[in-house]
Backbone bond lengths (Angstrom), bond angles and torsions (degrees), N, CA, C in turn:
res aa  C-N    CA-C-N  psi(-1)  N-CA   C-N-CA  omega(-1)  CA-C   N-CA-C  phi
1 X - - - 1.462 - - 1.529 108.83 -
2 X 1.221 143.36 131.91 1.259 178.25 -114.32 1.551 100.63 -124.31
3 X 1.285 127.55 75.70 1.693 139.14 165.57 1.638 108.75 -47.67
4 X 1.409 107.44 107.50 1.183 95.22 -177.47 1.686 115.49 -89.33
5 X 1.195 138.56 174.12 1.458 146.99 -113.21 1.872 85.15 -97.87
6 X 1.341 140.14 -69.08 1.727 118.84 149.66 0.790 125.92 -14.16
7 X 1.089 154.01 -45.56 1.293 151.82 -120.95 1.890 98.86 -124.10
8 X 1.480 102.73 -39.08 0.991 117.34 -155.09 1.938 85.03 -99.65
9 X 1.014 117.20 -35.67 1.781 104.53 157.28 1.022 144.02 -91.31
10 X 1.155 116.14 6.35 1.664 133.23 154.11 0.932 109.39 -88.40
11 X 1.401 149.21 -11.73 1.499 133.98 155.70 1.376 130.19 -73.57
12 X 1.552 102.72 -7.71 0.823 109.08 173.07 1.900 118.56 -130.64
13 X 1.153 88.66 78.12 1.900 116.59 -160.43 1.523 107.52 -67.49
14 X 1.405 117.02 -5.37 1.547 113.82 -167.78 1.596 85.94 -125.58
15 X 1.478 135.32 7.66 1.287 116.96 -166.59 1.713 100.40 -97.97
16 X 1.443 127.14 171.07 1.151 127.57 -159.19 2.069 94.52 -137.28
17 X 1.284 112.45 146.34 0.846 107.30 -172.22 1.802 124.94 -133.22
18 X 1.336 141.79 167.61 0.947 158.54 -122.32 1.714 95.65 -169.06
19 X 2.577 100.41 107.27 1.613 93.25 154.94 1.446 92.82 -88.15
20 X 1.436 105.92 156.75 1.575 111.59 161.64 1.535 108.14 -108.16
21 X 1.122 107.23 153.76 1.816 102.56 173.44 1.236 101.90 -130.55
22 X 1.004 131.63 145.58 1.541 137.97 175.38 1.852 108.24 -138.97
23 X 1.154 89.39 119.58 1.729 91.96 178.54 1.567 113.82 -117.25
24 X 1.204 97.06 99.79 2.017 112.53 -168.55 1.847 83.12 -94.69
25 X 1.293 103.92 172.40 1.499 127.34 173.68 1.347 94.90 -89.28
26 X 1.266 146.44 27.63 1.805 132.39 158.67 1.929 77.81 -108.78
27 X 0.976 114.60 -40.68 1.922 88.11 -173.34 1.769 76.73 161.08
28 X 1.544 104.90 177.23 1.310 114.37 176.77 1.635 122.83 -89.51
29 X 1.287 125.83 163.04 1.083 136.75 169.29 1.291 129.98 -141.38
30 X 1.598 121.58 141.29 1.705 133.27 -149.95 1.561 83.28 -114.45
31 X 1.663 103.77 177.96 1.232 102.76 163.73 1.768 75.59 173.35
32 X 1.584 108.53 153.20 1.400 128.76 -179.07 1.354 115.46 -114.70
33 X 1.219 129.46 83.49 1.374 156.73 -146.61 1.701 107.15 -101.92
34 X 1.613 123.42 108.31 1.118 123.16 -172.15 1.745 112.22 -80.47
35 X 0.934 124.60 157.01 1.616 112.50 166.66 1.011 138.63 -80.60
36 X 1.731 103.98 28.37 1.772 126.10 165.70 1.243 95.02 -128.34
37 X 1.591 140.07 36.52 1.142 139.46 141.11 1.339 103.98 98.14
38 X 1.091 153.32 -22.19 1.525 170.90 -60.63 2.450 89.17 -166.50
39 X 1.382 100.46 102.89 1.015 97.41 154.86 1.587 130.02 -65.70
40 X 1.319 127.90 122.67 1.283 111.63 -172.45 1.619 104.38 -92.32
41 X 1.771 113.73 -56.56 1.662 95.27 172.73 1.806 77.51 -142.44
42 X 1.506 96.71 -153.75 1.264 115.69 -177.11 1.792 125.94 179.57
43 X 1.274 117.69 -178.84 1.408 101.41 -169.13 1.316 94.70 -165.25
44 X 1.949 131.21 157.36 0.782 161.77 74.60 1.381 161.09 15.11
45 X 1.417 130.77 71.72 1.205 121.22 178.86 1.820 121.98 -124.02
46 X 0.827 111.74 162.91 1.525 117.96 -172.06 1.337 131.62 -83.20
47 X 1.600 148.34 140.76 1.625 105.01 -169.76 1.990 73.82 -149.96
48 X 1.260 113.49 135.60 1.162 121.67 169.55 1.771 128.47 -81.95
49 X 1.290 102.55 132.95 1.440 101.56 -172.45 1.679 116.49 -108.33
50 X 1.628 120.35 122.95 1.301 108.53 -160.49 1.327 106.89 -109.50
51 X 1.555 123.93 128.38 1.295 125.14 -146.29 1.627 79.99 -111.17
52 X 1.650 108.57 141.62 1.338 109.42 -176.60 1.552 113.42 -133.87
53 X 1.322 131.43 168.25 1.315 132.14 165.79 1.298 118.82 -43.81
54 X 1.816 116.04 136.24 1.242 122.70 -171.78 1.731 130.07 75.31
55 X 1.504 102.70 1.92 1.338 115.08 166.28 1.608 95.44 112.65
56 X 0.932 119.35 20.54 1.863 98.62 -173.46 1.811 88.61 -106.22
57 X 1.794 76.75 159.64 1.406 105.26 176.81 2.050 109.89 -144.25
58 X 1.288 104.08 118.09 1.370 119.73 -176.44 1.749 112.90 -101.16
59 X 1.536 99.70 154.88 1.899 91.05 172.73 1.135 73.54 -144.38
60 X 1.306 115.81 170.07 1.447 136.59 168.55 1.632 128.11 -107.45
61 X 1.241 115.51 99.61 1.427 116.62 -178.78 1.553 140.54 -46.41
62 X 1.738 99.51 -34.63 1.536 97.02 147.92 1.256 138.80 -50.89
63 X 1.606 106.26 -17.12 1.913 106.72 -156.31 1.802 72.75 -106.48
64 X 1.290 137.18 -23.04 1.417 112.63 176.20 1.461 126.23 -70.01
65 X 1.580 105.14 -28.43 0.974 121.33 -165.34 2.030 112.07 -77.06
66 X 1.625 96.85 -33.59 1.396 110.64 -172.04 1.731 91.34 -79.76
67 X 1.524 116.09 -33.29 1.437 114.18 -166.12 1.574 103.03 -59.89
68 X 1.364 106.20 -41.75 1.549 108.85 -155.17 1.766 87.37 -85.40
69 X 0.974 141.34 -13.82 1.476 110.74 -167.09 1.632 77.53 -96.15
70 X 0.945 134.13 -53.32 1.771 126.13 -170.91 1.768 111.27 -43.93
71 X 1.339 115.69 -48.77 1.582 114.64 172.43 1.928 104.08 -73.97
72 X 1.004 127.60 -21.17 1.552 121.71 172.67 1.587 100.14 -74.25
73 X 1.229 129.57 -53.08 1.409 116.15 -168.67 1.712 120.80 -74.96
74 X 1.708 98.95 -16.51 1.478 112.32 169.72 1.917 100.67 -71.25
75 X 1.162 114.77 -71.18 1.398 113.78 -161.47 1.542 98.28 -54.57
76 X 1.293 139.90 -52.64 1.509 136.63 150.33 1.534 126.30 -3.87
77 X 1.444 103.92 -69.93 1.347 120.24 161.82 1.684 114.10 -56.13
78 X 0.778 144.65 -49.08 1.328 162.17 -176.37 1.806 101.20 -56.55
79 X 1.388 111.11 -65.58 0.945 109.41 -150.80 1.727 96.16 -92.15
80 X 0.852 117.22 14.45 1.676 126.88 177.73 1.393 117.11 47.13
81 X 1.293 113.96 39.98 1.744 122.07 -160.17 1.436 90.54 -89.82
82 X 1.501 132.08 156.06 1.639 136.50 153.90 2.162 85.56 -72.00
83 X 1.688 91.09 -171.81 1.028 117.65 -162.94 1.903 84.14 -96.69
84 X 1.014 112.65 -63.02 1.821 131.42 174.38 1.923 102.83 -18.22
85 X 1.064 94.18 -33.37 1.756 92.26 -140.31 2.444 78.56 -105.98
86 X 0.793 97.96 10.91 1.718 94.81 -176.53 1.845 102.41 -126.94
87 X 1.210 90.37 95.41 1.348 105.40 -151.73 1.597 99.73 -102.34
88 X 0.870 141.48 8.12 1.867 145.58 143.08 1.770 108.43 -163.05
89 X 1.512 86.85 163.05 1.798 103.39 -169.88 1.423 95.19 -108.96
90 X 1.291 151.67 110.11 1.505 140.41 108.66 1.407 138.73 -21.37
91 X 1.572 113.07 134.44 1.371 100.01 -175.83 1.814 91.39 -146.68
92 X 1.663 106.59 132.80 1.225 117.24 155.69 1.454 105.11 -120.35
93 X 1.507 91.33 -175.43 2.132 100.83 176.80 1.182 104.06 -167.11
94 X 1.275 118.83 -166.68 1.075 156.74 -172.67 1.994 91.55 -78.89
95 X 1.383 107.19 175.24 1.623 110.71 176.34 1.488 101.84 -147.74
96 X 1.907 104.40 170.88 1.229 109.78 169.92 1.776 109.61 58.19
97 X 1.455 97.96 25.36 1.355 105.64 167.19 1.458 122.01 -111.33
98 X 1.510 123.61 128.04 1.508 104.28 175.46 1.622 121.62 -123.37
99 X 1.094 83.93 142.33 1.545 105.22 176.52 1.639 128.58 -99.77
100 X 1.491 114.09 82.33 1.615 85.59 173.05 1.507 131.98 -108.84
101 X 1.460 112.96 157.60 1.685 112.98 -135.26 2.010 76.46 -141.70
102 X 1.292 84.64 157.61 1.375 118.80 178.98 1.738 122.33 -97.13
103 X 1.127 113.73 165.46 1.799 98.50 -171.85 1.274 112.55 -58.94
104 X 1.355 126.93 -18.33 1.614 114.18 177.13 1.435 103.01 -79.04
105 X 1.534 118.91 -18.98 1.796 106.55 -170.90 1.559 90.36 123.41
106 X 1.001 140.30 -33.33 1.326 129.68 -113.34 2.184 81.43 -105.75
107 X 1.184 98.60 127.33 1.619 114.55 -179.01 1.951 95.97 -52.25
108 X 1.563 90.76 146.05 1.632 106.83 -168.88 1.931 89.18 -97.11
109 X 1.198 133.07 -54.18 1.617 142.70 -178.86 1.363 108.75 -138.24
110 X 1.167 135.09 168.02 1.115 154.99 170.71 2.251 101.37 -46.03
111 X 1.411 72.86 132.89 1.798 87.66 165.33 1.630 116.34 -53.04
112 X 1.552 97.02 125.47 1.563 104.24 167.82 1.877 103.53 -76.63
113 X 1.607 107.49 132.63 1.381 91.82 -169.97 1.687 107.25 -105.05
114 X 1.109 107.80 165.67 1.900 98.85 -172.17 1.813 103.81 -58.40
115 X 1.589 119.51 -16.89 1.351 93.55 169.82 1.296 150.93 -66.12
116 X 1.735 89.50 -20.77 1.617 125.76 175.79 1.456 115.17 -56.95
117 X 1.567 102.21 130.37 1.751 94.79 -176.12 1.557 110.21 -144.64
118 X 1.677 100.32 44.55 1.570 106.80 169.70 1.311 100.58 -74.37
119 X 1.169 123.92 -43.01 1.733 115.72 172.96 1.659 125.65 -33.90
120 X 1.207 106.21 -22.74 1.538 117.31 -172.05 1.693 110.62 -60.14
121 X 1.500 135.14 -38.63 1.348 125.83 169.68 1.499 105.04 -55.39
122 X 1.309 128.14 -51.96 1.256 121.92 -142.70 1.799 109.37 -97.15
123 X 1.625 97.75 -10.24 1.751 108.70 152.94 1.422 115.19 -41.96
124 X 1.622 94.93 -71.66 1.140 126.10 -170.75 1.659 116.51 -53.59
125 X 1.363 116.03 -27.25 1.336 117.97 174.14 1.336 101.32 -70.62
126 X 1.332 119.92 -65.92 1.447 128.08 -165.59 1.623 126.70 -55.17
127 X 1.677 91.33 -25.68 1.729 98.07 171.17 1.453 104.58 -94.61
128 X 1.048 158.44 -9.37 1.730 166.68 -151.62 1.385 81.87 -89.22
129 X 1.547 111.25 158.30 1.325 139.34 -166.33 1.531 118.17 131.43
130 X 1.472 113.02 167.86 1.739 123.11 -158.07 1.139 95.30 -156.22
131 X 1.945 92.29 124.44 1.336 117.35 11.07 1.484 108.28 -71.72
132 X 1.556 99.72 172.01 1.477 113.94 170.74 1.693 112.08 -123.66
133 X 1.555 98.70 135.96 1.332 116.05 165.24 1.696 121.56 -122.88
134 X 1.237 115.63 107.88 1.641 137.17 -164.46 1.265 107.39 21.57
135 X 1.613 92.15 76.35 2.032 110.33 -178.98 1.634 116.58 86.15
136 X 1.446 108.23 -51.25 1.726 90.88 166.13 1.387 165.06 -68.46
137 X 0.872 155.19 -124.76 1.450 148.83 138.01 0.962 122.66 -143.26
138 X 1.490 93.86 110.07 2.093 93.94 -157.93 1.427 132.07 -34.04
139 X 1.884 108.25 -27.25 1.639 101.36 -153.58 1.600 83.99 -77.72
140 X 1.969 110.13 -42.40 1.588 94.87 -175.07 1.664 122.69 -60.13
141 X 1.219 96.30 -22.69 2.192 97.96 -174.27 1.559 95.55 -66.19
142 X 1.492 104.64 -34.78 1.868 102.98 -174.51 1.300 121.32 -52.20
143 X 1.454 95.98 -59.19 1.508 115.87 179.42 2.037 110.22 -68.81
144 X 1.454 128.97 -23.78 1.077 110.83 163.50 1.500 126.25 -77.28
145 X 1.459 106.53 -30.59 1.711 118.32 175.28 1.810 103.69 -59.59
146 X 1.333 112.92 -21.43 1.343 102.35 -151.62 1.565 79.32 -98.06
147 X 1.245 141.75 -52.75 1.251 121.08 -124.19 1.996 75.00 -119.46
148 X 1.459 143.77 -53.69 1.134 112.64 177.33 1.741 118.30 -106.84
149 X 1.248 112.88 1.95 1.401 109.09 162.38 1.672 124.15 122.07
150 X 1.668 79.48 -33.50 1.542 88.29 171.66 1.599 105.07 -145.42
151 X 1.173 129.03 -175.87 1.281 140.18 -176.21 1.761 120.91 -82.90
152 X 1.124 115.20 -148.10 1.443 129.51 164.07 1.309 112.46 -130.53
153 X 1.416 126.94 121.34 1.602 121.30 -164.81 1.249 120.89 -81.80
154 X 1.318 110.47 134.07 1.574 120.76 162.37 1.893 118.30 -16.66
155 X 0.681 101.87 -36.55 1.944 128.89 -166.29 1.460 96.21 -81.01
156 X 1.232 120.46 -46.22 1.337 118.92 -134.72 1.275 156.33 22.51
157 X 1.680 100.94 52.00 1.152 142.91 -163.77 1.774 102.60 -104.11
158 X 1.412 94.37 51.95 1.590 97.69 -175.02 1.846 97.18 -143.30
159 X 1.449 109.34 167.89 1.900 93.10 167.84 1.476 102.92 -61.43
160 X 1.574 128.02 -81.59 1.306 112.14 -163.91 1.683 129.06 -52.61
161 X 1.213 117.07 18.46 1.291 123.50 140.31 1.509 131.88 -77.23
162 X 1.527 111.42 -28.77 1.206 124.25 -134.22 1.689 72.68 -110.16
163 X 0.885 138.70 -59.23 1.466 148.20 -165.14 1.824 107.02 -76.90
164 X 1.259 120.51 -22.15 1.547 117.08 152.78 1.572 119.49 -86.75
165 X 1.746 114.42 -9.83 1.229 115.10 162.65 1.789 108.91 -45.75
166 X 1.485 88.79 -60.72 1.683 107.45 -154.91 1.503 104.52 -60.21
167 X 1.950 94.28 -28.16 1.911 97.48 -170.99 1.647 110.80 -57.50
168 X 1.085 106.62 -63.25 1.422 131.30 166.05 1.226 135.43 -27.90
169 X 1.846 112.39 -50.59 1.406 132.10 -135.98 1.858 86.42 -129.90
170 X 1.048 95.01 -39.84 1.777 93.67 -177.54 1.618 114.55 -142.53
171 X 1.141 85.86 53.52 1.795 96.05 157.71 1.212 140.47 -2.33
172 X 1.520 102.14 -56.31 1.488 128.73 -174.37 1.732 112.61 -78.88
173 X 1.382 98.07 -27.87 1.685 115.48 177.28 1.799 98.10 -82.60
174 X 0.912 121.60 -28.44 1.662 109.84 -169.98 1.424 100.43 -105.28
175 X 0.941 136.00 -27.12 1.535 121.52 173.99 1.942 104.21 -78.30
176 X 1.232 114.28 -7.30 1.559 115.42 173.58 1.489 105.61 -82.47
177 X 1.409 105.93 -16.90 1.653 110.72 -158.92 1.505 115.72 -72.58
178 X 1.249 110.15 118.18 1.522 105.71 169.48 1.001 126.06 -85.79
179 X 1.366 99.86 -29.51 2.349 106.10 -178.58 1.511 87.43 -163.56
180 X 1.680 98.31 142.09 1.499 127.92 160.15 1.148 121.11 -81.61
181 X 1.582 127.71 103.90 1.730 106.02 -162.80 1.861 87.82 -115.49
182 X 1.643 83.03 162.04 1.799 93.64 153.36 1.468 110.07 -92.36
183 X 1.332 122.10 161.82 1.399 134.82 174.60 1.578 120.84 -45.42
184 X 1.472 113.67 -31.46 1.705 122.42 -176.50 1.772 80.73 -81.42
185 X 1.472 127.91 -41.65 1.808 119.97 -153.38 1.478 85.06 -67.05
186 X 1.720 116.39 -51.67 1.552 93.79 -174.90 1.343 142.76 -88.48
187 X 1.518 100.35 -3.61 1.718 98.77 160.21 1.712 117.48 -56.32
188 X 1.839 106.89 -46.30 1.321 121.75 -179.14 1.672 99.13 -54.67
189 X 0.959 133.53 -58.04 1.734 141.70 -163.91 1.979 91.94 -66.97
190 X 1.317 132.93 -43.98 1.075 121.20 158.53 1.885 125.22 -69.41
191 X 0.886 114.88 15.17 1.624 114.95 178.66 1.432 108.34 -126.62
192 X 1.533 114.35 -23.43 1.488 103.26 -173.75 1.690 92.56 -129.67
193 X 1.052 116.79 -17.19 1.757 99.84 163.54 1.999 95.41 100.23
194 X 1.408 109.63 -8.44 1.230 112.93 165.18 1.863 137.36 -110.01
195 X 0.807 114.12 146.27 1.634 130.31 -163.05 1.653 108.88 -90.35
196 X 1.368 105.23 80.00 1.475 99.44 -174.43 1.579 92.14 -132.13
197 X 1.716 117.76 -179.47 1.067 144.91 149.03 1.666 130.71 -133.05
198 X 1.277 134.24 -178.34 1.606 128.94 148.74 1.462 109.75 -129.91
199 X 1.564 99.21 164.47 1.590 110.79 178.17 1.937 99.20 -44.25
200 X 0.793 115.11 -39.92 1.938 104.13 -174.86 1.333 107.19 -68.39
201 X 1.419 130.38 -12.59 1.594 114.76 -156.25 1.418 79.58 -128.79
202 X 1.456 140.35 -6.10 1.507 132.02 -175.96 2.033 93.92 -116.75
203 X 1.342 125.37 24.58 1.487 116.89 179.68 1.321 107.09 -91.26
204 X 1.311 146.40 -30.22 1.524 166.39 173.36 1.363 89.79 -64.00
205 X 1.468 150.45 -2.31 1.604 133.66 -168.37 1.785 84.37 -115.87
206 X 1.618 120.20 -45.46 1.518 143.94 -179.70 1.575 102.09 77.44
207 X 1.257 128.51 60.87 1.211 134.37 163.65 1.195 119.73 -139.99
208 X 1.672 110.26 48.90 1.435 132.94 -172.52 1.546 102.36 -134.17
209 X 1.196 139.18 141.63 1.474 136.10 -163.71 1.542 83.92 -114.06
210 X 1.891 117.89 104.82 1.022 123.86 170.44 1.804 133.48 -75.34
211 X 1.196 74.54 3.18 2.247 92.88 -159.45 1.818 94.82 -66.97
212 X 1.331 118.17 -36.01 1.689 106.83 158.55 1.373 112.43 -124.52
213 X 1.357 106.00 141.21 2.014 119.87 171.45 1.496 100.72 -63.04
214 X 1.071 111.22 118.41 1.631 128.22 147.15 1.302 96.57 140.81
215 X 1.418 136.94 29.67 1.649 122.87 -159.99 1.234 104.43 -91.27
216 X 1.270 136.83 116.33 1.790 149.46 -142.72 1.949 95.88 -128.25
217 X 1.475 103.60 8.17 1.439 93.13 160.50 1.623 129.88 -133.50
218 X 0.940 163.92 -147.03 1.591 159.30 -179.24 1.341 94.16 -132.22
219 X 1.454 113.09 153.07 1.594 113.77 178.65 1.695 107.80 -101.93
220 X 0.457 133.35 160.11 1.446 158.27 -156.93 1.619 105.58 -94.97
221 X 1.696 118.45 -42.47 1.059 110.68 -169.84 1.548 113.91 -96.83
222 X 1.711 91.65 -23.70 1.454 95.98 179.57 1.575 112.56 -75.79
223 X 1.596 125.03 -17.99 1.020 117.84 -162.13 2.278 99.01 -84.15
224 X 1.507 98.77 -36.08 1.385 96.84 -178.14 2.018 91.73 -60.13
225 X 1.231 140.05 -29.18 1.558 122.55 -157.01 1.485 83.75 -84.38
226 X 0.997 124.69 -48.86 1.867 111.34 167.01 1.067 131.25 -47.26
227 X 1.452 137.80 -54.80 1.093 147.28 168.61 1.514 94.35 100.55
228 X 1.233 121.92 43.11 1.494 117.49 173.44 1.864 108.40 -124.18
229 X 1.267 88.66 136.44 1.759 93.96 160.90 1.171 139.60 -61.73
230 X 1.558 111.05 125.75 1.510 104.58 175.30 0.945 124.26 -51.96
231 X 1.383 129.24 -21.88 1.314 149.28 -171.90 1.574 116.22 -72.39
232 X 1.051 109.99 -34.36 1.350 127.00 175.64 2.043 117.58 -76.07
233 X 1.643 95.75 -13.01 1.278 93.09 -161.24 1.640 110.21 -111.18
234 X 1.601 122.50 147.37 1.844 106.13 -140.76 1.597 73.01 -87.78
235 X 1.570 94.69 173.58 1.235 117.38 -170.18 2.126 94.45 -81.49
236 X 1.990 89.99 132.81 1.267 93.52 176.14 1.849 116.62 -85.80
């Protein structure tokens, strides 16, 4: 017989627990995670993606944001946990998504989504130079291979594509911009009321010096081969 998700956390009265959030591009997902690994329940929600002229693709951050607290209070309910006994929130997502948000947090337009690849001319400008090797310019491909690993894509189906889209393409949206987030920075900026990121959730922008883990500052050189502001970028 099939223990349902109470039942199955009251037996275990001393165990401590874990929401998880996961925000994929089908919509987000919760789940009530014991600290012996033990799914207790979980939940489901949907998030629509709006495919637009010229290759773009948008999601909307409100409907993630309403999705994920609606599948957190379902898997909650489900899994019959108190509030006491759920002792930190996790958050992954989706990537190469951008969000830009204003000093309260609060999203300026709809998320550029990693499928979107209006960014791709203005990649392509910024990596060009001579000599050239298949579109780039070696000293800049050198200096991005060396210091974050990989380049800026042809496509511009990356954040720092997606965020020179907006520079470029919507003016009025980037001079409003207070911070460029990824989707995990803005679930986190909606749960704790603060505006942060890390080198893993700011590597898709490539103005993070990847050559050691823990680097808590922006580089200087990578940010001039971008042409993006430090100012623009959340605190790592």
């Amino acid at each position: 017989m099939q223990t349902h998700g109470s039942e199955k956390a009251n037996s275990l009265s001393d165990t401590r627990y874990v929401l998880a959030l996961d925000l994929g591009s089908g919509g987000p997902k919760a789940a009530i995670v014991s600290d012996g690994g033990q799914v207790i329940a979980s939940a489901v929600e949907k998030t629509s993606t709006y495919l637009l002229p010229g290759g773009g693709a948008e999601q909307d951050p409100e409907e993630w944001w309403k999705g994920a607290k609606k599948a957190a209070r379902k898997a909650i309910y489900d899994a019959g946990v108190s509030a006491e006994k759920i002792v930190a929130v996790a958050c992954d997502s989706q990537w190469s998504v951008v969000v830009p948000v204003d000093e309260q947090g609060e999203p300026l337009m709809r998320a550029v989504h990693w499928l979107d690849h209006r960014g791709g001319p203005y990649n392509r400008k910024i990596a060009s130079g001579f000599p050239r090797i298949q579109g780039y310019g070696l000293a800049k491909l050198l200096k991005w291979i060396r210091l974050t690993g990989f380049p800026p894509t042809h496509s511009g189906a990356d954040s720092l594509g997606h965020v020179l889209f907006i520079k470029n393409e919507r003016p009025e949206i980037y001079a409003r911009t207070y911070k460029f987030l990824e989707p995990m920075d803005y679930l986190v900026s909606r749960l704790t009321g603060k505006i942060t990121a890390t080198q893993k959730t700011m590597a898709p922008f490539m103005i993070v010096d990847n050559r050691q883990w823990g680097s808590c500052e922006y580089n200087d050189t990578l940010l001039n081969l971008a042409g993006v502001e430090k100012e623009n970028c959340p605190q790592l």
